[in-house]
PAZAPA-4460 file (N, C-alpha, C; in steps of 0.05 Angstrom, whole numbers, plus 32768, in hexadecimal, padded with zeros to 4 digits):
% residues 73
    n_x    n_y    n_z   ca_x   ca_y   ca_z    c_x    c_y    c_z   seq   type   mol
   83EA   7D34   7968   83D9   7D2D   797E   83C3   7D42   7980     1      X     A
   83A7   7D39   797C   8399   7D49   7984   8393   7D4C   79A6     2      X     A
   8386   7D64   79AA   8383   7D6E   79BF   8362   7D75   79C3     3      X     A
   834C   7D75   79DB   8339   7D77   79DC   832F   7D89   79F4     4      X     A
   8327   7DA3   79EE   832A   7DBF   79FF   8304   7DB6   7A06     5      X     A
   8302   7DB4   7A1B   82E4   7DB2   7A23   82DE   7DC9   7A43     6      X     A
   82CA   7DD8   7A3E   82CA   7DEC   7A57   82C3   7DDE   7A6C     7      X     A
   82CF   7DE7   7A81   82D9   7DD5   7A9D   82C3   7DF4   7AB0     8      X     A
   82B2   7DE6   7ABD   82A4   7DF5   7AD0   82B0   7DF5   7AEB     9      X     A
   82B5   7E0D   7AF5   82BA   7E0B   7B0F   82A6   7E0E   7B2A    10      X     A
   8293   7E0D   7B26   8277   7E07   7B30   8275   7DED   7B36    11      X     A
   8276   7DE3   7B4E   825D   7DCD   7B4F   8245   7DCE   7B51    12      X     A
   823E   7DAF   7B4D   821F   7DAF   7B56   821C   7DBA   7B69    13      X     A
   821F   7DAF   7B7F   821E   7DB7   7B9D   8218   7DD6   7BA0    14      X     A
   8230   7DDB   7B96   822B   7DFC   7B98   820F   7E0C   7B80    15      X     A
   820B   7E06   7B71   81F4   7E0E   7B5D   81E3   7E02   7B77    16      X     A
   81D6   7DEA   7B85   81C6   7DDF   7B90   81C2   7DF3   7BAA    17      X     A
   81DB   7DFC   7BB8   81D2   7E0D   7BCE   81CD   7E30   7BC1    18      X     A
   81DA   7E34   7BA9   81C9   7E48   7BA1   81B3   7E51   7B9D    19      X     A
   81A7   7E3C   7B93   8192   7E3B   7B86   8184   7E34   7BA8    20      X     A
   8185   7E32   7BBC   8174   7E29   7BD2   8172   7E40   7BE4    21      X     A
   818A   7E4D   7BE1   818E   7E68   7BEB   817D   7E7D   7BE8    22      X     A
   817E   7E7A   7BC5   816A   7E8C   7BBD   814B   7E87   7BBE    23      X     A
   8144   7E6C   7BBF   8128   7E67   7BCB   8121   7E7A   7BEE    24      X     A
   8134   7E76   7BFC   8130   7E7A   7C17   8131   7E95   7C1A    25      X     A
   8136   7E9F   7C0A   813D   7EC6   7C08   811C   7ECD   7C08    26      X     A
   811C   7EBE   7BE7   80FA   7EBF   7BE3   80E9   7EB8   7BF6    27      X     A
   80E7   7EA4   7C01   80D9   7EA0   7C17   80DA   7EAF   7C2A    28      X     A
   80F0   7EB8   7C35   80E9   7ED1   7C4E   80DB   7EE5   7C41    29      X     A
   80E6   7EEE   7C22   80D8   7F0D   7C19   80BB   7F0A   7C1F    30      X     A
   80B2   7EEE   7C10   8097   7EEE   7C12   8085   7EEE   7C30    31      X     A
   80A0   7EE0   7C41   8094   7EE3   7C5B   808D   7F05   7C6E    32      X     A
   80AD   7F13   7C64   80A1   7F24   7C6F   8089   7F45   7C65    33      X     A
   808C   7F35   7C4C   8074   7F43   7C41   8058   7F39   7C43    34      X     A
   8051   7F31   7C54   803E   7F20   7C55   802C   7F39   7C6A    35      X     A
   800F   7F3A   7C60   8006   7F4B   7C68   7FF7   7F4F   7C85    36      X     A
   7FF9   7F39   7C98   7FF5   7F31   7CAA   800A   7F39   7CB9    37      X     A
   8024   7F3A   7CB5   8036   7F43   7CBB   803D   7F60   7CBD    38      X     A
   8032   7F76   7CAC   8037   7F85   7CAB   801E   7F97   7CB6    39      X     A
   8007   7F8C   7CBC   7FFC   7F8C   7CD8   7FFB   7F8F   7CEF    40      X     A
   8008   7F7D   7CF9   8019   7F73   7D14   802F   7F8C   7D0F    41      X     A
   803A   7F94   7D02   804C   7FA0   7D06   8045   7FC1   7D0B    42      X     A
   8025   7FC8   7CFE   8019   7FE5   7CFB   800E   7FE1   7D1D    43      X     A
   7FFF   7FCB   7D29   7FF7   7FC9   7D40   8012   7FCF   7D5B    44      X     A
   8026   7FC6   7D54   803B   7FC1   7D5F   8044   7FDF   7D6C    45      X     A
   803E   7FF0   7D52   804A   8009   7D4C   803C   8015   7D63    46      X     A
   8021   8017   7D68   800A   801F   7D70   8015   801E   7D9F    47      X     A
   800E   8036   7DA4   8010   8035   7DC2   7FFC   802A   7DCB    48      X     A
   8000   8020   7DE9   7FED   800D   7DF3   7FD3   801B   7DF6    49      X     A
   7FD6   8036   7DFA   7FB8   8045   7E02   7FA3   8046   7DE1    50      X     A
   7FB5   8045   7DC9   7FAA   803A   7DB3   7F9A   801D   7DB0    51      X     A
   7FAA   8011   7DB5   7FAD   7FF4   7DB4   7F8E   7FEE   7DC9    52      X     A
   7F8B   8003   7DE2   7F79   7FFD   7DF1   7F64   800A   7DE9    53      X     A
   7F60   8013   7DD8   7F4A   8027   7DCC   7F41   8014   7DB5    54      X     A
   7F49   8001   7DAF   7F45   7FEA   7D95   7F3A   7FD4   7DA2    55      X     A
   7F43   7FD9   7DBC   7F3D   7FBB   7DCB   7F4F   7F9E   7DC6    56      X     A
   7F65   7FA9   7DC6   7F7D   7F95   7DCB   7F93   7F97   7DDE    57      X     A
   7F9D   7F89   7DE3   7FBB   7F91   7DF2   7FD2   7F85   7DDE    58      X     A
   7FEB   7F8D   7DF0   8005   7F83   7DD6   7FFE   7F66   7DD4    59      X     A
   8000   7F5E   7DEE   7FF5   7F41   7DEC   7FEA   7F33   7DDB    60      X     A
   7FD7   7F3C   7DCC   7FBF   7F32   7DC1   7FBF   7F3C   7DA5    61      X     A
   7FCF   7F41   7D9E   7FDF   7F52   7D84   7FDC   7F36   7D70    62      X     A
   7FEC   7F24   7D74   7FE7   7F0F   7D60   7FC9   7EFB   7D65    63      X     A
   7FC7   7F03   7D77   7FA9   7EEE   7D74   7F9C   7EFB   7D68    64      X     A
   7F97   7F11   7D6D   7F83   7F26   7D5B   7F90   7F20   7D40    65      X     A
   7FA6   7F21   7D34   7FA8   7F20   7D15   7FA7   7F0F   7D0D    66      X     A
   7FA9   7EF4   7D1D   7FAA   7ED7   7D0C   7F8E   7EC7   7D13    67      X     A
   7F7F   7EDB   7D27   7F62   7ECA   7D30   7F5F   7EB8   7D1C    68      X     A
   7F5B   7EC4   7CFF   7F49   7EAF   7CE7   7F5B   7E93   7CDF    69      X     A
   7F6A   7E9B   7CE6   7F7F   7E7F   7CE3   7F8A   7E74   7CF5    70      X     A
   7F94   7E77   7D01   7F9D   7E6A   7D1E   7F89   7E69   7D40    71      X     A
   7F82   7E57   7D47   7F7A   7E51   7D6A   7F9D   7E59   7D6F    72      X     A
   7FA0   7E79   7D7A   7FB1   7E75   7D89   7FA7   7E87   7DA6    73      X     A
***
């Protein structure tokens, strides 16, 4: 009697499928929070209000000032 030895994966799809989606979404935050607009907001952030008032902003106005060119917010 022959016999037929074939490698048996213990992986599903499913699981390769949320891997692989996982690792998209990792990427996507990295890219998000390297994003240089971001890291902006975050040097402004740093900044005390009597700074912040010497620039002519308040915390408030922190993201409108960085996203003026793109966003009406």
């Amino acid at each position: 009697m022959a016999t037929i030895a074939a490698p048996h994966s213990t992986v599903s799809a499913s699981a390769g499928l949320t891997g692989l989606l996982a690792k998209l979404g990792r990427k996507l935050v990295s890219l998000g929070e390297n994003h240089p607009r971001l890291r902006q907001m975050e040097r402004l952030m740093a900044l005390s209000d009597a700074e912040l008032a010497a620039r002519g902003l308040t915390r408030e106005g922190i993201a409108r000032h960085v996203f003026k060119d793109v966003y009406y917010v």
